[in-house]
Backbone as JSON, one array per atom type, in Angstrom:
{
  "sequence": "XXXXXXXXXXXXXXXXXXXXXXXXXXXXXXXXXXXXXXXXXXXXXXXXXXXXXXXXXXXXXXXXXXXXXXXXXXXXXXXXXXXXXXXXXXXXXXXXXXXXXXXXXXXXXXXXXXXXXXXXXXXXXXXXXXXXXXXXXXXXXXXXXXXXXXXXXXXXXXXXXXXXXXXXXXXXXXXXXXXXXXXXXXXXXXXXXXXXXXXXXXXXXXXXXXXXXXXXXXXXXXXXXXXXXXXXXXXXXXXXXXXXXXX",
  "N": [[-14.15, 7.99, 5.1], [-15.95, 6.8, 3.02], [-17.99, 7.65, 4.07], [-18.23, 10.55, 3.09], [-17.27, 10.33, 0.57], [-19.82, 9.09, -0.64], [-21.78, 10.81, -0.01], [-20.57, 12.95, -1.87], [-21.5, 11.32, -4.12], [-24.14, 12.02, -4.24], [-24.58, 14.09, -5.19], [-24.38, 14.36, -7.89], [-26.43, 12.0, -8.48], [-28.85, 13.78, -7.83], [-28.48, 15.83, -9.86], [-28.87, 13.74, -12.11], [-31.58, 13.1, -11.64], [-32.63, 15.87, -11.41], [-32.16, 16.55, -14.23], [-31.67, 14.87, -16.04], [-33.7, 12.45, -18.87], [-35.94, 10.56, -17.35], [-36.3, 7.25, -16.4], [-37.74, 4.4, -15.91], [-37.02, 2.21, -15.03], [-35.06, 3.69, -13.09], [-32.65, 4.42, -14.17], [-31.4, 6.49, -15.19], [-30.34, 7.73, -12.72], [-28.47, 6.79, -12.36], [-24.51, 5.88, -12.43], [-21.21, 6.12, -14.18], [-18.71, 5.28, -14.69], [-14.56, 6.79, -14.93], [-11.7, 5.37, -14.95], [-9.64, 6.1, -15.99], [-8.88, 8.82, -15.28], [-10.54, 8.53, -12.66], [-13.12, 9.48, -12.16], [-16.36, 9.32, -11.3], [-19.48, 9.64, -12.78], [-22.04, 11.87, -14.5], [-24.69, 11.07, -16.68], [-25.21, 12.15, -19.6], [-26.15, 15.97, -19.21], [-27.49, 17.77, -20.87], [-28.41, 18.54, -24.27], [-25.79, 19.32, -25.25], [-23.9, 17.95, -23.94], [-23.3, 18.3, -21.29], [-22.12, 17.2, -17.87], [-21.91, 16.45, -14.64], [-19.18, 15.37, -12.49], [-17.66, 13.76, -9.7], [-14.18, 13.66, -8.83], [-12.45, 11.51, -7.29], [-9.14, 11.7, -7.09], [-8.61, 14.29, -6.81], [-10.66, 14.87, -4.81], [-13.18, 16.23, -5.54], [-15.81, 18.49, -7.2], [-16.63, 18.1, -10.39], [-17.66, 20.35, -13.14], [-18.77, 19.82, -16.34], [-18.59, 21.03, -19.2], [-19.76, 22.05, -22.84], [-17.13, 23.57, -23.54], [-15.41, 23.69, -21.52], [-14.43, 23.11, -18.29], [-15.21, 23.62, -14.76], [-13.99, 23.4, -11.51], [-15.0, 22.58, -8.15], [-13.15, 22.57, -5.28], [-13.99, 20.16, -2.48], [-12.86, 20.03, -0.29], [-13.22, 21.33, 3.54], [-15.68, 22.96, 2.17], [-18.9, 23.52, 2.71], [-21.98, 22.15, 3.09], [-24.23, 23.42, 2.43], [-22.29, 26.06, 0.76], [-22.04, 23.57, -1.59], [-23.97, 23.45, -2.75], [-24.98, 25.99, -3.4], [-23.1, 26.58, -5.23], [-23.64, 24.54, -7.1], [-26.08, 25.36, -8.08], [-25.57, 27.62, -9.27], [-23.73, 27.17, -11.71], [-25.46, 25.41, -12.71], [-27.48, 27.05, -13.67], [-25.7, 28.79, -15.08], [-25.18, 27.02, -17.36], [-27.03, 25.39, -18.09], [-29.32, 26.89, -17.86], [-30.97, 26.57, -15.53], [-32.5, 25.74, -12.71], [-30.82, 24.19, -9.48], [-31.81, 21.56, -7.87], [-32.02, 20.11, -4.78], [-32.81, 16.74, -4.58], [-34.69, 14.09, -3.45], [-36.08, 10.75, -4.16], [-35.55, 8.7, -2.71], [-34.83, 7.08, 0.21], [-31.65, 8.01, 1.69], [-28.21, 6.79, 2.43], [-26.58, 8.07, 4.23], [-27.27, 10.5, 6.31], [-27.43, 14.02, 5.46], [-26.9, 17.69, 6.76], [-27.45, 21.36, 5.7], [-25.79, 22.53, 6.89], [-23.29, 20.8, 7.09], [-20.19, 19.62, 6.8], [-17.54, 19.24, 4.01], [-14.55, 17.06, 4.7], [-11.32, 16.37, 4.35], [-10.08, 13.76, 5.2], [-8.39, 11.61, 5.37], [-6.49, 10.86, 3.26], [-5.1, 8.75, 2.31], [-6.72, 6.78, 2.82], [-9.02, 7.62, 1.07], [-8.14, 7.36, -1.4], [-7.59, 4.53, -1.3], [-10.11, 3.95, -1.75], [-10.8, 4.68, -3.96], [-8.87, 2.69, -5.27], [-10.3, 0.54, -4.78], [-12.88, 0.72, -6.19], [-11.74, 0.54, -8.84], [-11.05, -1.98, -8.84], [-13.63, -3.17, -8.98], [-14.77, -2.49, -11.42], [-12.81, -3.28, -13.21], [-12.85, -5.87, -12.61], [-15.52, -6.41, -13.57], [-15.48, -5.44, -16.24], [-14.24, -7.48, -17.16], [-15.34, -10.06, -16.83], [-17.69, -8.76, -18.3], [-17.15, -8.99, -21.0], [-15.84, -11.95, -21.08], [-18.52, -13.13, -21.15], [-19.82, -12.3, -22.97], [-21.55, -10.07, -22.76], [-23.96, -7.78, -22.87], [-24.28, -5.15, -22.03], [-24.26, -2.16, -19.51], [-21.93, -1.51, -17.57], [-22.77, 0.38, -14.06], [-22.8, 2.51, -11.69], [-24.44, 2.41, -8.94], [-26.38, 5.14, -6.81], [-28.33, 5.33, -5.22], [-27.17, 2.76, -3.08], [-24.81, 2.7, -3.83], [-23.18, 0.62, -5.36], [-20.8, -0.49, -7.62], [-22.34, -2.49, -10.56], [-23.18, -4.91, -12.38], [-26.42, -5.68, -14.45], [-28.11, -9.07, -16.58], [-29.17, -11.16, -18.67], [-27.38, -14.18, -18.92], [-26.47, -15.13, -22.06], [-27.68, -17.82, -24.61], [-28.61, -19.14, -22.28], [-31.5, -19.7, -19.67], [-30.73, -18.29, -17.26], [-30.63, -14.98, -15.14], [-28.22, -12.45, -14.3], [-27.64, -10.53, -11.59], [-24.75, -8.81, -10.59], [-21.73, -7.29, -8.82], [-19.61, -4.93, -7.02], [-19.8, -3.78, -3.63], [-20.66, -1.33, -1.26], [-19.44, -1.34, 2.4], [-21.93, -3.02, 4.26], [-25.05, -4.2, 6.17], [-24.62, -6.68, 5.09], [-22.14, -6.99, 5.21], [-18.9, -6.36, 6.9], [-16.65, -5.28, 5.12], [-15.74, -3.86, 2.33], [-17.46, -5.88, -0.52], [-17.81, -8.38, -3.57], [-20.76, -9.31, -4.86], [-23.01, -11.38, -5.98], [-26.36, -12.22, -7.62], [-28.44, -14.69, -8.63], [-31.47, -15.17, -11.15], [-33.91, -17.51, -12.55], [-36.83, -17.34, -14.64], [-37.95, -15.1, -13.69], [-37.81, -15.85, -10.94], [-35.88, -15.72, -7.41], [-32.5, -17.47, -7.77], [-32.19, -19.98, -5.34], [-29.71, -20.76, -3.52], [-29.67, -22.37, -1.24], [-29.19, -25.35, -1.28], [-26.71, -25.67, -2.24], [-23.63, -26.46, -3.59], [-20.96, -25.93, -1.21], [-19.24, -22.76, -1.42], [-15.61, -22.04, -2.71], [-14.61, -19.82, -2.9], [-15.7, -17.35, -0.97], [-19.06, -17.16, 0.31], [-22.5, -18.5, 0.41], [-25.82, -17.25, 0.21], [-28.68, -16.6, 1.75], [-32.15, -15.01, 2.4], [-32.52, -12.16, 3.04], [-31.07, -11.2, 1.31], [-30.46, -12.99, -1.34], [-28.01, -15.48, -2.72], [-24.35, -14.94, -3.21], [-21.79, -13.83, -1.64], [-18.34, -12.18, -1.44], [-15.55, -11.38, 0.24], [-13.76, -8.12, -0.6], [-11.34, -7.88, 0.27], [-8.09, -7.77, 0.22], [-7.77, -8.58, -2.43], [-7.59, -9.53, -5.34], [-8.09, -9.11, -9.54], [-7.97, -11.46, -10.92], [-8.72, -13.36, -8.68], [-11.61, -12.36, -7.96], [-12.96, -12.7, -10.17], [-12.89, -15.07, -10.1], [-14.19, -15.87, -8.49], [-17.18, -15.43, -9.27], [-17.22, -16.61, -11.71], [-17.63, -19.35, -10.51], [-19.95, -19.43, -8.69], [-21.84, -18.51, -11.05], [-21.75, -20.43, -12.59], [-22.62, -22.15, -10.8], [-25.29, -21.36, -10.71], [-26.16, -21.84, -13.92], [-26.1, -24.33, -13.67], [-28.46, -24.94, -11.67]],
  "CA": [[-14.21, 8.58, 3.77], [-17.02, 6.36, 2.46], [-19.61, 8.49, 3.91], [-17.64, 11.51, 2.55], [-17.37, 9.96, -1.22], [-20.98, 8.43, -1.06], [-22.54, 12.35, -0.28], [-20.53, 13.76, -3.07], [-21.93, 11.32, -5.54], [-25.75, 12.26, -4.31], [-24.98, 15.41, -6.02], [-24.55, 13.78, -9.15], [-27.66, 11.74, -8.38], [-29.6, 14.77, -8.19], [-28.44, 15.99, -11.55], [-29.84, 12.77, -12.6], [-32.71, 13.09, -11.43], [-33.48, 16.55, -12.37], [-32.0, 16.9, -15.95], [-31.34, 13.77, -17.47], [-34.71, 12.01, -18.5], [-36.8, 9.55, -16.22], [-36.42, 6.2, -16.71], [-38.56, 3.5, -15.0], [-35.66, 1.99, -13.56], [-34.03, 4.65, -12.69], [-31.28, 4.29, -14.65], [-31.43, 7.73, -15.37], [-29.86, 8.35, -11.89], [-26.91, 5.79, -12.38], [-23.67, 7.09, -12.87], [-20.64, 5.78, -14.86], [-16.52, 5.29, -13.75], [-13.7, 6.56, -15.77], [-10.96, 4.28, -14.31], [-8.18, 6.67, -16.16], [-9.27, 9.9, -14.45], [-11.01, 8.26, -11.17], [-14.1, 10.31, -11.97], [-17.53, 9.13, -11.21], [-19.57, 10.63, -14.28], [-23.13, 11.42, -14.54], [-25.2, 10.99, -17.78], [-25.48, 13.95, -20.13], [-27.4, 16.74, -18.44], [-27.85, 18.57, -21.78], [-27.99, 18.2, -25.63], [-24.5, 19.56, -25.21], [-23.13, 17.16, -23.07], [-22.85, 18.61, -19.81], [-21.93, 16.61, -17.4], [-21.42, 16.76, -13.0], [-18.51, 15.04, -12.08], [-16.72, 13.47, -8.68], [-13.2, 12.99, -8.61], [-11.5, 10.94, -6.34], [-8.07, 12.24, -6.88], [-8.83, 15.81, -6.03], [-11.83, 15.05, -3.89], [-13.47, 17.96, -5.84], [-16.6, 17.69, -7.71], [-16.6, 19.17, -11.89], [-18.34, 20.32, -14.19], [-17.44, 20.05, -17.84], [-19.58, 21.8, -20.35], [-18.71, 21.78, -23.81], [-16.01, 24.36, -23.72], [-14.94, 24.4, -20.11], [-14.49, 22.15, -16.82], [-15.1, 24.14, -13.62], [-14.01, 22.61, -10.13], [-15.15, 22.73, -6.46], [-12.83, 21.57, -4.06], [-14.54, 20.01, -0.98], [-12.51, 19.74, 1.59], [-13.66, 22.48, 4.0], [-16.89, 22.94, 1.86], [-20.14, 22.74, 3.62], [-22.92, 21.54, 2.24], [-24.92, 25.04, 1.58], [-21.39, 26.24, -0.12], [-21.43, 22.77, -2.25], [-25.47, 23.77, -3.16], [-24.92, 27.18, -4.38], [-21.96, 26.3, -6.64], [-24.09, 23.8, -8.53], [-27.06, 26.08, -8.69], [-24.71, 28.62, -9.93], [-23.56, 26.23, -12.55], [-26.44, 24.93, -13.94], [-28.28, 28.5, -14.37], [-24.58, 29.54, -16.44], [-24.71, 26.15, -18.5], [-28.3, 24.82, -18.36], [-30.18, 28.06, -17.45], [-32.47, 25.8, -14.98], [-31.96, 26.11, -10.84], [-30.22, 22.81, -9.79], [-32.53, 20.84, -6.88], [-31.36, 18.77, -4.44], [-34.54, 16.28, -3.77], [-34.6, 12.36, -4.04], [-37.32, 9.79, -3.6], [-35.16, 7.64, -1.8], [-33.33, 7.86, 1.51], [-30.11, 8.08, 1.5], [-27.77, 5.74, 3.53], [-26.01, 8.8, 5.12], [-27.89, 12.27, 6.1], [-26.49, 15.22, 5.26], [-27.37, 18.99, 6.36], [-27.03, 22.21, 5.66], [-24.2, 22.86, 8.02], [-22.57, 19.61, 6.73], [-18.47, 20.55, 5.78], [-16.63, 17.77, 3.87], [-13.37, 16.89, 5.45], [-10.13, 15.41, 3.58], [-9.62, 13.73, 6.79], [-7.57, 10.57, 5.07], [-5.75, 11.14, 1.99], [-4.79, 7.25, 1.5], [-8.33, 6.16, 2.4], [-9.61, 7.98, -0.26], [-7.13, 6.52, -2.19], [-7.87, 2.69, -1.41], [-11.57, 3.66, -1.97], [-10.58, 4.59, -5.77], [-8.53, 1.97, -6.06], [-11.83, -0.56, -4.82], [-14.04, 1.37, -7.7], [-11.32, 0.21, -10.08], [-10.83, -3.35, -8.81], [-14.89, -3.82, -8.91], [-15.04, -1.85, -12.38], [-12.16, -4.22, -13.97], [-13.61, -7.08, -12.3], [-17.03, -6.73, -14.47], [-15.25, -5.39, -17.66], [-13.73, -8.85, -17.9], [-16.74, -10.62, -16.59], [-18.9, -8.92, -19.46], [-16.12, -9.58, -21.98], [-16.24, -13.22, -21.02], [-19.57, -13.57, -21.4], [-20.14, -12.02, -24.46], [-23.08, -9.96, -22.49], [-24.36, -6.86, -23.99], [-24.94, -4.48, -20.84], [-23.32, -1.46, -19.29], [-21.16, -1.24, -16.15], [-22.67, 1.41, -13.56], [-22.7, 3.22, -10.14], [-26.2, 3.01, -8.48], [-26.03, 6.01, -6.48], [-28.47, 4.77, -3.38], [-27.17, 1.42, -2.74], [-23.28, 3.04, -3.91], [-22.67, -0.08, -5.6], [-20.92, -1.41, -8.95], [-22.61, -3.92, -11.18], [-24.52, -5.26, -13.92], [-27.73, -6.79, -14.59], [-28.22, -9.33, -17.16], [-29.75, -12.37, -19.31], [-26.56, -14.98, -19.59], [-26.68, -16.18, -23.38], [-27.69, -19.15, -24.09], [-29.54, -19.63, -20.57], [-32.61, -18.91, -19.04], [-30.44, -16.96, -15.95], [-30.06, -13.66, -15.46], [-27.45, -12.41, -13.05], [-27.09, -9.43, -10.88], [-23.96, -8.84, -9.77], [-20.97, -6.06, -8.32], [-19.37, -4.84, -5.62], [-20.71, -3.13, -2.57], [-19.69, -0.8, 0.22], [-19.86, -2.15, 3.86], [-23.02, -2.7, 5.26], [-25.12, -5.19, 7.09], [-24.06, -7.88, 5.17], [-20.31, -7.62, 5.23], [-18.29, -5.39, 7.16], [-15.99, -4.95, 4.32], [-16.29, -4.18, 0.53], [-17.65, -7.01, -0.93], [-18.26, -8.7, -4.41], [-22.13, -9.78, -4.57], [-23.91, -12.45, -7.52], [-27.4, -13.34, -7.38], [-29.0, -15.07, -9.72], [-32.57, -15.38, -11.07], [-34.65, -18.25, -13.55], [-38.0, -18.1, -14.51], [-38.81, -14.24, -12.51], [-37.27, -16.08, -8.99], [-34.69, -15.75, -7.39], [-32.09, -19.03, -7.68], [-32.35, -20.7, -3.78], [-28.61, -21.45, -2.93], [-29.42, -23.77, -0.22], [-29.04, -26.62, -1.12], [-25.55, -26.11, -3.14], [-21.25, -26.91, -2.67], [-19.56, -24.86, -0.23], [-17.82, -22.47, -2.25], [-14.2, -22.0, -3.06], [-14.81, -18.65, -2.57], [-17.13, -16.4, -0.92], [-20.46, -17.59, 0.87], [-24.11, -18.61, -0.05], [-27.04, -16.46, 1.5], [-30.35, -16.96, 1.39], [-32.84, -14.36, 3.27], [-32.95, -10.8, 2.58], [-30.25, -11.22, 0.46], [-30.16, -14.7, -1.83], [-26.93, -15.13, -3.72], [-23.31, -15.23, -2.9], [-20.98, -12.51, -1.22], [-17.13, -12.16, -1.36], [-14.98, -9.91, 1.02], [-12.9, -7.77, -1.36], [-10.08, -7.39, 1.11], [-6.99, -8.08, -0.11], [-8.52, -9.15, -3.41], [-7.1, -8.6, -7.0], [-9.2, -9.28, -10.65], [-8.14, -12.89, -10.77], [-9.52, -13.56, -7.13], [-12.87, -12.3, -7.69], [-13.41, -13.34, -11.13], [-12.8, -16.71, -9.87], [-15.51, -16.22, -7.19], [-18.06, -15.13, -9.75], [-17.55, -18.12, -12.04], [-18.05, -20.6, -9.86], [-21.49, -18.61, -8.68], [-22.64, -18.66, -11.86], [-21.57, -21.9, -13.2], [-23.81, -22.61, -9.68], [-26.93, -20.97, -11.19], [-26.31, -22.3, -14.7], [-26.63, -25.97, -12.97], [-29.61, -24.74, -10.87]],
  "C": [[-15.31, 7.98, 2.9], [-18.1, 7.02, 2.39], [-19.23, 9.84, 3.1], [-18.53, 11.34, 0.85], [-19.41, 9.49, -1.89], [-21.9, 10.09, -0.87], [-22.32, 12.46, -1.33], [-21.29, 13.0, -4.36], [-23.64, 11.32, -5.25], [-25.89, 13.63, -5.13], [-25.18, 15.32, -7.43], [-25.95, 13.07, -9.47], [-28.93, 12.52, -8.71], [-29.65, 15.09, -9.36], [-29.46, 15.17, -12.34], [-31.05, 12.86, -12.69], [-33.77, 14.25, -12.11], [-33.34, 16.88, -13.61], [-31.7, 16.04, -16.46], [-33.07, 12.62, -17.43], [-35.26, 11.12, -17.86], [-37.13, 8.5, -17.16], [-37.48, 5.19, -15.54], [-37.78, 2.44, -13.85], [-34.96, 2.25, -12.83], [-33.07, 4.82, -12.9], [-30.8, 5.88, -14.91], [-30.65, 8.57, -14.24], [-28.39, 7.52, -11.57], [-25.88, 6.63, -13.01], [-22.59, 5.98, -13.4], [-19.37, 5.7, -14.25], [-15.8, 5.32, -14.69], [-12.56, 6.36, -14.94], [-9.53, 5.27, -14.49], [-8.31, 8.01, -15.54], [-10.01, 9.83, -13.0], [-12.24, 9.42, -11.1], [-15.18, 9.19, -11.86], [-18.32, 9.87, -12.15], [-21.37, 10.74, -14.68], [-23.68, 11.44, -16.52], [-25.12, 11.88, -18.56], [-26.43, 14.44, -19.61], [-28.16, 17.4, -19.77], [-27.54, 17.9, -23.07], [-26.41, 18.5, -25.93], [-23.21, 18.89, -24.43], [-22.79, 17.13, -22.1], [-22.57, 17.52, -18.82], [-21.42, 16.8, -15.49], [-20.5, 15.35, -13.06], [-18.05, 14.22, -10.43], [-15.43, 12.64, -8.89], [-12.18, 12.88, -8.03], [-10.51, 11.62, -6.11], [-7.87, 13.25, -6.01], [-9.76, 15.86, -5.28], [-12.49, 16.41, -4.29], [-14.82, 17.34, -6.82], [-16.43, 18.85, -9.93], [-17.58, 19.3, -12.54], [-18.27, 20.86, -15.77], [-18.71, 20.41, -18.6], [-18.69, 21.37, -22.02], [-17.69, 22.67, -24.2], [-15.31, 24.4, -22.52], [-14.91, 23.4, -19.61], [-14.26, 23.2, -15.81], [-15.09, 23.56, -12.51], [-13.77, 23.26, -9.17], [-14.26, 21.85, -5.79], [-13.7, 21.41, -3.22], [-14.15, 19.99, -0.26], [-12.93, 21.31, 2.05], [-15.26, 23.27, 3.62], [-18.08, 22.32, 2.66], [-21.02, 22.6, 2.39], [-23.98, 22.35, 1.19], [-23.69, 25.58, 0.36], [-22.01, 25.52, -1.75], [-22.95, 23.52, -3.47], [-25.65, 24.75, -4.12], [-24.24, 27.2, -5.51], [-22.81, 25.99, -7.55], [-24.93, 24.4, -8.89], [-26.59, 27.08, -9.37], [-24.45, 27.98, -11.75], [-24.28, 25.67, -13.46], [-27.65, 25.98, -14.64], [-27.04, 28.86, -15.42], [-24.61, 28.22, -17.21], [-26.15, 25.54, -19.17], [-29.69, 25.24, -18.52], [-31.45, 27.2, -16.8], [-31.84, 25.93, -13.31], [-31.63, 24.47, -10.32], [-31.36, 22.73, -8.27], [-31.95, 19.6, -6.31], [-32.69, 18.0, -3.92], [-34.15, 14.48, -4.12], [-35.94, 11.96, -3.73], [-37.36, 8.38, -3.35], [-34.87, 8.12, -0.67], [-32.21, 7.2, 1.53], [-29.44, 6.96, 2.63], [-27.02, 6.44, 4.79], [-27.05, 10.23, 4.97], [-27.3, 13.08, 5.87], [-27.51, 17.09, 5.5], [-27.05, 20.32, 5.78], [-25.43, 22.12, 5.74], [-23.03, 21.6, 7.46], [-21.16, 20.14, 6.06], [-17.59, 18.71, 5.86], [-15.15, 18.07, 4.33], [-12.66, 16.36, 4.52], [-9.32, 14.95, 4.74], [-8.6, 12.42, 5.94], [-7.87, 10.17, 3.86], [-5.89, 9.4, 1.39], [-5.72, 6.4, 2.05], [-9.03, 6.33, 1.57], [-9.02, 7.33, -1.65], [-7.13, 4.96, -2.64], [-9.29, 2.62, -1.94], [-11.38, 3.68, -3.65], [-9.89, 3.48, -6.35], [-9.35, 0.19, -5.59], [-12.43, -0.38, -6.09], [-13.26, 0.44, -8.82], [-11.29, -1.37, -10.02], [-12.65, -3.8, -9.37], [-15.29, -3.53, -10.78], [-14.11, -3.03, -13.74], [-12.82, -5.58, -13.79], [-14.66, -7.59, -13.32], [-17.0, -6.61, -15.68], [-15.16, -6.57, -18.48], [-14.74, -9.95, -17.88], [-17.53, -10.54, -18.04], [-18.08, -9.52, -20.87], [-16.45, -11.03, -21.98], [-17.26, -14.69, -21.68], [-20.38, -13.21, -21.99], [-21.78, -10.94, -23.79], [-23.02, -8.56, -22.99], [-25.13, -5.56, -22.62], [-24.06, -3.52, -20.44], [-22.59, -1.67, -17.64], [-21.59, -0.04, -15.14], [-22.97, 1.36, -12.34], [-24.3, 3.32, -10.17], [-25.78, 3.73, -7.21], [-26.6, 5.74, -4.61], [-27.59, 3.83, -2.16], [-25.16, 2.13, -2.46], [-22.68, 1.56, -4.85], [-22.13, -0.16, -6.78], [-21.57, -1.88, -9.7], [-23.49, -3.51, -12.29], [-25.45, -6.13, -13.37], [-27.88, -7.57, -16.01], [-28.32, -10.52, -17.84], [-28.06, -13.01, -19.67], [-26.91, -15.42, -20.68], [-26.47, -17.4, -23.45], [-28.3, -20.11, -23.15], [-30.55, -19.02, -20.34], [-32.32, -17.96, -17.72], [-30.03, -15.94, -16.25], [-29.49, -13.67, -14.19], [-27.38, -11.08, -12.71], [-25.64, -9.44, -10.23], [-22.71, -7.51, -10.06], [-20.24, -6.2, -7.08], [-19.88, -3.85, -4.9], [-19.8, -2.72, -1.42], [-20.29, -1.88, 1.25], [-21.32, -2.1, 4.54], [-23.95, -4.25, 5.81], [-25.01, -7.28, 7.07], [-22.63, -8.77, 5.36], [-20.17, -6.37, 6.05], [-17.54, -4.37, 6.5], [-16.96, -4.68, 2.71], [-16.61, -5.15, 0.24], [-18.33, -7.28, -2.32], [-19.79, -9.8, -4.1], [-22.55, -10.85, -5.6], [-25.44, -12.78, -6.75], [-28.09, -13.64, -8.66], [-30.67, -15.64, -9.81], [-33.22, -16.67, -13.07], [-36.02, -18.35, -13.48], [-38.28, -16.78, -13.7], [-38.22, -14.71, -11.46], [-36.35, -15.99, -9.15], [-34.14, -17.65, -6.93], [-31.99, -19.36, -5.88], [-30.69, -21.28, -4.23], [-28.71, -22.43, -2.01], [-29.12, -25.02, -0.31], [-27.4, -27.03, -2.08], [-24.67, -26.26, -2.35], [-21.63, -25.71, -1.8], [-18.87, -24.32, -1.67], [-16.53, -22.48, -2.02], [-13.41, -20.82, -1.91], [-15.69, -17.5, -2.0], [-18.04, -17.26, -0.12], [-22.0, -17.67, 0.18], [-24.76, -17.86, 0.87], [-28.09, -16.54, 1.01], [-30.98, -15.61, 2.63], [-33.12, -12.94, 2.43], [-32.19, -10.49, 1.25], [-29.84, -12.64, -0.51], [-29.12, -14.37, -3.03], [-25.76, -15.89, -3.06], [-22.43, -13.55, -2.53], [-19.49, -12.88, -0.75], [-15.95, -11.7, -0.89], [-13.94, -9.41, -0.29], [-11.61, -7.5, -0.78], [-9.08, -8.48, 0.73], [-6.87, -9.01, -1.35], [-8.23, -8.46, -4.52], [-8.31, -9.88, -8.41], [-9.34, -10.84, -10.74], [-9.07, -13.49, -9.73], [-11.31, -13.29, -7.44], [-13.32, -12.4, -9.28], [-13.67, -14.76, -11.16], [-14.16, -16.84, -9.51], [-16.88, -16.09, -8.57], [-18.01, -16.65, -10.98], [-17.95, -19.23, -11.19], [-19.14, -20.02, -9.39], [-22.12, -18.67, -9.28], [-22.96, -19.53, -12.77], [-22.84, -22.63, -12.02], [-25.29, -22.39, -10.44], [-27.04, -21.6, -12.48], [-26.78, -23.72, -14.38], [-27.87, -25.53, -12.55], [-30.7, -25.59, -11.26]]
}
């Protein structure tokens, strides 16, 4: 269901890309999490607020205008189906032809012919209730630390997190959680931290508590989220960044 959930939110991506304006960071293609509806949420498409949708619950994707919400189920939807809908959609709300194009690559392909499945109900289920653990995780995090930044979905990568200058300090910290891939098997909470433009060199610190140091492609710290509640990985991230504050 990961590769499932991580298609549907390239459609949102797209949106991004072609109707909400171009940022240099691309923030413009980041997407948002409402925790009480389990939607994924893209930016405003329009002066009116439009908005493309994915949500979890219903595995369906929406789109809320300012008088309306119209929803696609996916299960059984192929990929041409999913295409026409939204081009449908954004000629009746936006009067513009919706494009699916990136100028990344994606982590999963997808064609034409492509038909989403609702192959496992209470996988989809644990995946929403990851989003929310990683999403509470950082609320309290920024709370904490008084930081002044938003919480969002990067759409390539699929991940969580923030970026941002600790007050008070010369570090800034990246950090979230992350689907499975070649650094963890599992979900996993990430930190890396940078002073000075570099990134901070873990090598030479403690053993954590919690979690692991990495240095290489990846310099930081990484946390399996399995079987992991807000306390647990708030822990891990203090002591990470209490690490870089020492640095």
């Amino acid at each position: 269901m990961i590769e499932k959930t991580y298609l549907a939110a390239q459609y949102l991506a797209a949106a991004g890309i072609q109707f909400v304006e171009k940022k240099e960071d691309d923030s413009h293609t980041n997407l948002g999490f409402d925790k009480n509806s389990g939607c994924l949420i893209t930016h405003p498409l329009s002066e009116n607020g439009d908005e493309l949708r994915f949500n979890y619950n219903s595995f369906s994707l929406e789109w809320k205008s300012k008088n309306e919400t119209t929803t696609l189920a996916l299960d059984g939807k192929s990929h041409e189906e999913v295409l026409s809908w939204l081009n449908e959609k954004a000629m009746l709300y936006l009067n513009k032809e919706f494009s699916y194009s990136f100028h990344y690559e994606g982590t999963y392909p997808i064609t034409s012919s492509y038909v989403f499945k609702l192959s496992d109900a209470s996988q989809l289920n644990e995946l929403l209730l990851l989003r929310k653990l990683g999403q509470n995780t950082l609320e309290l995090f920024v709370e904490e630390n008084k930081l002044d930044t938003s919480i969002r979905i990067w759409p390539h990568h699929f991940d969580t997190g923030i970026y941002d200058l600790l007050p008070s300090t010369e570090v800034t910290v990246g950090l979230g959680l992350a689907i499975p891939d070649t650094l963890c098997n599992e979900f996993y909470f990430y930190a890396s931290g940078y002073k000075n433009s570099k990134s901070i060199n873990p090598s030479n610190f403690a053993v954590l508590k919690k979690g692991t140091w990495k240095s290489g492609g990846f310099t930081g710290a990484i946390f399996s989220a399995k079987d992991v509640d807000v306390t647990a990985a708030t822990g891990f991230l203090k002591e990470v960044v209490t690490a870089f504050k020492n640095a």
